[in-house]
N, C-alpha and C positions, 0 to 999 in steps of 0.2 A: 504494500500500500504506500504511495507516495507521500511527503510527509502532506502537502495540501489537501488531501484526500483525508488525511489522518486527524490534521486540524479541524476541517468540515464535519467529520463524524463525533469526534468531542463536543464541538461546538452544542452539537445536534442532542447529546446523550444529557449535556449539562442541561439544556432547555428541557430535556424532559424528566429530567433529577428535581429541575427548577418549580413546577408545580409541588412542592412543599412548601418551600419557604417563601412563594407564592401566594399559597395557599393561608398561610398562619401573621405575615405579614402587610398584606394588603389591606386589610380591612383596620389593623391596628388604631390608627385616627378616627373610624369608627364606631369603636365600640361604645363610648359617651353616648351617642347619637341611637346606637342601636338599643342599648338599654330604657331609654325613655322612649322609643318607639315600641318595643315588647312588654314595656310598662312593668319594667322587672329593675333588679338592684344591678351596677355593674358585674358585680364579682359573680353574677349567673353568666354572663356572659364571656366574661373570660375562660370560665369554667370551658365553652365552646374548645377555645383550644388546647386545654386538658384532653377532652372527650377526642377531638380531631389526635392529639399526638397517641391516645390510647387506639382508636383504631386502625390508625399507620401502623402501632407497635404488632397488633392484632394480623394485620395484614402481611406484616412482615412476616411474622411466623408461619403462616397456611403456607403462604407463596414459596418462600425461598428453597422447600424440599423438592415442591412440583415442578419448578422453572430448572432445580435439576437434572430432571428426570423426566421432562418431553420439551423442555427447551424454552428460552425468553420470546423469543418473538411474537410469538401470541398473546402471553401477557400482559406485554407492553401494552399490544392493539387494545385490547379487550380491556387494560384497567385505562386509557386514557379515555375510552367510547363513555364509559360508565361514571368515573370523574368528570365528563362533560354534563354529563348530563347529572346529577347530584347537583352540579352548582349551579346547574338552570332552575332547579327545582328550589333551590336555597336562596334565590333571587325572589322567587315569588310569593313564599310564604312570610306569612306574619305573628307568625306562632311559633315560639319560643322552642314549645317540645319539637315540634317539626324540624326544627331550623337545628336542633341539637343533632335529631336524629341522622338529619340528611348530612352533619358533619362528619359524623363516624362514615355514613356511607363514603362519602367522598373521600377520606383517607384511608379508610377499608380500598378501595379502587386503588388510589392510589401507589396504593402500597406493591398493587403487581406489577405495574408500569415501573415503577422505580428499584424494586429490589432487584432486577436484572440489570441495572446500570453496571454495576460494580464489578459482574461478571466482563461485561461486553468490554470495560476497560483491561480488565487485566487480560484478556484474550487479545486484545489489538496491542499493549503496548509488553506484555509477555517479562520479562526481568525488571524492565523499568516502571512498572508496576508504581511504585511512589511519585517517580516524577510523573507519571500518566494521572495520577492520583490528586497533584499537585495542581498542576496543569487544569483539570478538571472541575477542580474544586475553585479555582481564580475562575473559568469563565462563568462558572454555578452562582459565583454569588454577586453578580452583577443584577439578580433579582430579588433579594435582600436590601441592594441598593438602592432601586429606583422603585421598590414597592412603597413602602409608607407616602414617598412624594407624587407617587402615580395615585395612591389611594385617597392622600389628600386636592389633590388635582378632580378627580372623579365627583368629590364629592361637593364641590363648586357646582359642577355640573347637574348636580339631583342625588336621592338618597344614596341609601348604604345600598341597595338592589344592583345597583349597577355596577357594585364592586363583582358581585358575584356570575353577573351576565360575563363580565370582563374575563373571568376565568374561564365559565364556559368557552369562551369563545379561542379564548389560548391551547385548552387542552384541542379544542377542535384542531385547528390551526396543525399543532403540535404531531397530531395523530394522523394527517393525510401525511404527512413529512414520514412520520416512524413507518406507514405502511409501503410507502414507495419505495425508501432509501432502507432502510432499517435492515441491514441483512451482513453478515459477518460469513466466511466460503467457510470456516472450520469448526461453526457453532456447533454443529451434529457429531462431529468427532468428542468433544467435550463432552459429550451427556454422559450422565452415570446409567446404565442403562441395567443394573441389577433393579431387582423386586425392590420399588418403592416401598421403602419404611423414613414413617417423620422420625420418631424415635433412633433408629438406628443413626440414619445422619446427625441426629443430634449429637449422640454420644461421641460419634467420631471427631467433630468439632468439638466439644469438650473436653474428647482425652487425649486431644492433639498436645501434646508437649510443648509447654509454654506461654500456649495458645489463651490461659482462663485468665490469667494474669492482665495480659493485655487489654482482654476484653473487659475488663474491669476499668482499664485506669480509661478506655475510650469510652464507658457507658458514666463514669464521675465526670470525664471533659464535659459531656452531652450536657448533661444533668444541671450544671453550671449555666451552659449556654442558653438552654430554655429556660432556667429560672429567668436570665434577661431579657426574652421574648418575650418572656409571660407579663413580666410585672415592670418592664421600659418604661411604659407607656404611661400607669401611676407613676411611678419615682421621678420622672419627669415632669410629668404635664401635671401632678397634682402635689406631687412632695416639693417639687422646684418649681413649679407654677409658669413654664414652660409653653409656650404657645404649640396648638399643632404644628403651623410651618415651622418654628423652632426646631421643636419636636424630630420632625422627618430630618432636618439638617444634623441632627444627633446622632439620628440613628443610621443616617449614612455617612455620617463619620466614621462609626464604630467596623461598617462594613466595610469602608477604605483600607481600614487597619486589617479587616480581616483577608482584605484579597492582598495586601503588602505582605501581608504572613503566609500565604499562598505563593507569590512570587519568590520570595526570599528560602523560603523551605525548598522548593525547587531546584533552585542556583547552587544551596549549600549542600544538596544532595551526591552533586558531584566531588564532592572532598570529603563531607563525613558521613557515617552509619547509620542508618535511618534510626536505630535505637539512642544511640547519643543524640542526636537531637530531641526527642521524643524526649531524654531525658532533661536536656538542658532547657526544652523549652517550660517542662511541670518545673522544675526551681524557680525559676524567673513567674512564674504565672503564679508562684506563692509570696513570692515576693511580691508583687502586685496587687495579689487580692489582700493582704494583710495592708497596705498601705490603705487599700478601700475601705475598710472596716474602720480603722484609725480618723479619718478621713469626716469620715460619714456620724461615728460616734463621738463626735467633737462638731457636727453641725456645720462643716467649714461651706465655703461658699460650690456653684455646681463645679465650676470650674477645675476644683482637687478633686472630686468626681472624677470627672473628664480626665483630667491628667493619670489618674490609677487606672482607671476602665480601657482605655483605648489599648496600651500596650496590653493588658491582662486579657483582652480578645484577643489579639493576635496572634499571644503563647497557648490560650487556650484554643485556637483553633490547630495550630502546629500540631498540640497535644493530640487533638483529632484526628488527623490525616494519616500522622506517621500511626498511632497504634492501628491505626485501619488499615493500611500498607501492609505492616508487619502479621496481623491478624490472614489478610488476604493471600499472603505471599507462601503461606504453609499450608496451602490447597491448591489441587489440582482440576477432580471432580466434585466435589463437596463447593464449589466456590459460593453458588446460592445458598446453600442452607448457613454456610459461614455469614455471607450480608445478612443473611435472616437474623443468624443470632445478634450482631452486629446493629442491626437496624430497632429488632424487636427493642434489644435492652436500652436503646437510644429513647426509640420515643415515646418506652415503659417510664424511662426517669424523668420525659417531659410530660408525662400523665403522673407523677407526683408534686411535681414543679408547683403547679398551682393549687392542689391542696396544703402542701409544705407552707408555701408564701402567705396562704388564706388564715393557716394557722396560726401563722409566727406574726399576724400583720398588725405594727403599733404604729399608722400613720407616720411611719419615719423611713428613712432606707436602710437604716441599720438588718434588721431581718434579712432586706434581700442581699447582702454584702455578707453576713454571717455564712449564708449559705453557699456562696460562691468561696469562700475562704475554707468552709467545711468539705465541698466536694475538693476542690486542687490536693487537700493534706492527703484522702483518703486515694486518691491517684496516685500520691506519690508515695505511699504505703505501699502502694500495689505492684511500684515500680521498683521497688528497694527490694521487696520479698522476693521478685522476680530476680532480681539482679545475683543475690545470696542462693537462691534454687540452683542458678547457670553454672556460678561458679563456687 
């Protein structure tokens, strides 16, 4: 495959990775508006993408045994048809329970479109797998970037409805593209093609050697990561009193840092060990969130915020990629059920994220800073253990 060819189908795989973060950030400016429109408390409606990350996590799991065992391409087709249409249905309804329900559906869908991403990359870039990874993840989160401003943009326009039309209409878009192009010559040779068992592929990723380790300190990054997803949009717009257009400028700030930390992971791949990074990036990302904590529990202005947060994304996202790299790179046939597990325990911890934050919530930012300083330690618990196991 020539590298232009190789570029265009990244391109292609990121946009259809891209309906997540999509999906959870678009509507963010929102939710205010949505809540006195469903004539309900905010913190129900946040609740939304709890519900949305638990049937992604849901999704994950069915999917990633089956996608090994007759193959991604279907998948894909069949959860972006279904995601389209979930978020047409989520457009028109006005009722809370509907609107909940129709969220799971739509990351339940989700979920089979997307858990074949991770395969298709490491099949197309084979050893370089991290940087393919890297790569991947820089042009993915350029809709992280322009979501909240596109969201806010929308809603100039007319309600929150038309956030949801907008999706439909991407996953459309997105899906004539996966069914034309979407095709990889050695995807058939990769199936695992023994008696489908979920359980058996389970265990084989779990007793892969060295493998739980990892998956542990990449389901604390997540965990982190959507605590900030979840609870942004208060800590900002209502603890720091934050305009929405502010708002969006914040929060594409935060993703500048994270596609910098995309680039830079990349570049430094060529000189050091996907694990030493992995590791150097969890010390620095505790350095970081301990300053936020500090920070935040002395009321300083947003700006010491801002100044902890940005770098502390960027290591936590490193933290992300390389343990998923490394996770990936120890499977051959198993590679779905690996993103399964990979995926599930991801967006299991972003289905705690907002009960955790509901509970701990004292109108301050302290809570959600607690918890971002609590996952990085337990990562890096996980990464220490591992280290002492190896050698």
């Amino acid at each position: 495959m020539t590298q232009i060819r190789l570029f265009l189908f990244t391109v292609m795989l990121s946009a259809i990775f891209a309906i997540t973060p999509f999906s959870t950030d678009l509507y963010l400016p929102a939710l205010s508006e949505m809540a006195s429109d469903f004539d309900v408390h905010i913190t129900l409606v946040q609740q939304s993408l709890s519900l949305f990350f638990a049937g992604y996590g849901v999704g994950m799991f069915l999917f990633g045994p089956l996608i090994d065992h007759f193959g991604r391409r279907q998948f894909v087709i069949g959860g972006l048809l279904i995601f389209s249409i979930a978020s047409l249905l989520a457009a028109l309804t006005n009722n809370i329970t509907w609107f909940l329900l129709l969220r799971f559906l739509q990351a339940f869908a989700g979920a089979a479109a997307t858990v074949a991403i991770p395969g298709y990359i490491k099949a197309l870039y084979g050893k370089n797998t991290p940087k393919g990874m890297s790569y991947f993840n820089l042009i993915m989160m350029l809709a992280p970037l322009i979501a909240p401003a596109i969201g806010s943009l929308v809603m100039t326009w007319g309600q929150w409805h038309l956030i949801f039309v907008l999706l439909a209409v991407y996953a459309g878009v997105i899906l004539l593209l996966a069914y034309m192009y979407l095709r990889v010559d050695n995807e058939k040779q990769q199936l695992n093609t023994n008696k489908l068992s979920f359980f058996k592929n389970y265990r084989i990723v779990f007793s892969k050697k060295g493998a739980k380790l990892d998956i542990l300190t990449s389901f604390f990054a997540s965990f982190a990561f959507f605590c900030y997803i979840t609870d942004s949009s208060f800590v900002f717009m209502q603890v720091f009193g934050l305009s929405k257009y502010t708002f969006s400028l914040v929060f594409a700030s935060n993703v500048v840092m994270l596609i910098s930390a995309s680039f830079i992971n990349g570049r430094l791949l060529g000189r050091y060990r996907v694990a030493w990074l992995l590791g150097a990036a969890n010390v620095f990302a505790l350095c970081f969130a301990s300053g936020l904590v500090v920070v935040n529990i002395l009321s300083l202005n947003v700006v010491f915020t801002l100044v902890t947060l940005l770098p502390f994304m960027g290591c936590l996202w490193m933290m992300s990629i390389n343990a998923d790299s490394i996770v990936l790179m120890k499977f051959k046939k198993e590679v779905g059920t690996a993103s399964a597990v990979i995926g599930t325990l991801k967006f299991g911890s972003a289905a705690l994220s907002g009960p955790l934050l509901a509970l701990f919530h004292s109108g301050t930012a302290v809570p959600f800073s607690v918890l971002l300083l609590g996952a990085v330690i337990l990562a890096c618990i996980s990464q220490v253990m591992n280290y002492f196991l190896k050698h």
